[in-house]
N, C-alpha and C positions, 0 to 999 in steps of 0.2 A: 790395305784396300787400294783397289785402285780403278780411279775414275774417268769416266766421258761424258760424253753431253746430253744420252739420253739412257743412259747403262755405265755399269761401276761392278767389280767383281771380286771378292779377296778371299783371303785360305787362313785359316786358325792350326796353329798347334799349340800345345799346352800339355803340361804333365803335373799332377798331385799328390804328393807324397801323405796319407794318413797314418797316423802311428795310435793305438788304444792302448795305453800304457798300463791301465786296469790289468785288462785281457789281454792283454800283448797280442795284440793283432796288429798286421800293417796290412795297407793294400796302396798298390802304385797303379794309379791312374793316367793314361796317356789318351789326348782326345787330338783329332785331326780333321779336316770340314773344309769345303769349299762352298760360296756363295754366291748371287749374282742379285742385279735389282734393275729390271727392265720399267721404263717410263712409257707407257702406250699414252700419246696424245697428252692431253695437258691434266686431268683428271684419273687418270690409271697409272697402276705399279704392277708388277709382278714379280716376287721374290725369291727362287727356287733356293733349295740350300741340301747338301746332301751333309754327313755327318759321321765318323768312326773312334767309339770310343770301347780302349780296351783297359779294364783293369785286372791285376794279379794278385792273388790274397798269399800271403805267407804262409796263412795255417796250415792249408792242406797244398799249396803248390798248385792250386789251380785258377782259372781264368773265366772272366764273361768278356764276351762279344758284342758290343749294341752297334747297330746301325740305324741311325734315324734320316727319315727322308722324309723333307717339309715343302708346301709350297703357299705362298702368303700373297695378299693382295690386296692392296689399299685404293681405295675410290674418295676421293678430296674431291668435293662439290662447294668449290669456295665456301660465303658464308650461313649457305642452309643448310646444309649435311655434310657428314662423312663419315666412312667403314669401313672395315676392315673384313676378310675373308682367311683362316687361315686352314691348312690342314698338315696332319704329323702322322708320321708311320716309324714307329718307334719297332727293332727285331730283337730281342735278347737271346744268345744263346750261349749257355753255361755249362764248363762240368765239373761246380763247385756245388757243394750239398748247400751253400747259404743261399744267392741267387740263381731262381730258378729259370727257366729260358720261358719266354714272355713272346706276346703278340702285341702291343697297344699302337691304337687311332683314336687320335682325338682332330673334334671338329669342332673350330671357334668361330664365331659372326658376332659381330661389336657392328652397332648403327649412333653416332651422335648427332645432334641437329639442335638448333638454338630456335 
């Protein structure tokens, strides 16, 4: 990650080796992603983050695709409130008979206050 005084930006890579030694299955998971976290004023964040993750199953030699695209947003109202705003746009696309290609959004709202 890396940072400034009112914005900070960083990238992820990572790779997952699963083995099912039952079923002799593996699959290799490789994930990739870039992030960012913008400070609007002294009470706002905005957190855009995009996302690429690909895995390869052994059994049958084939592959899914996800791409997820998020964007986050925190509201810190010193000591009487504060929430969170998030949203994710998840794409799956497969052409393995296990996971099938997908659509998901999900939409989170957190409020806390003393």
């Amino acid at each position: 990650n890396f940072s400034y005084n009112t914005w900070s930006w960083g990238w992820l890579y990572g790779e997952s080796d699963q083995t099912d030694h039952i079923n002799v299955l593996e699959q290799l998971t490789y994930n990739r992603g870039i992030n960012a976290n913008f400070r609007i004023g002294e009470h706002v964040s905005v957190m855009p983050a995009v996302q690429q993750q690909t895995t390869r199953f052994s059994f049958d030699g084939s592959e899914s695709d996800t791409q997820i695209v998020s964007l986050s947003s925190q509201f810190l109202m010193q000591d009487s409130w504060n929430g969170s705003l998030m949203f994710n746009q998840a794409l799956t696309e497969s052409n393995s008979t296990l996971p099938k290609d997908s659509n998901t959004s999900t939409v989170a709202l957190k409020f806390t206050w003393k």
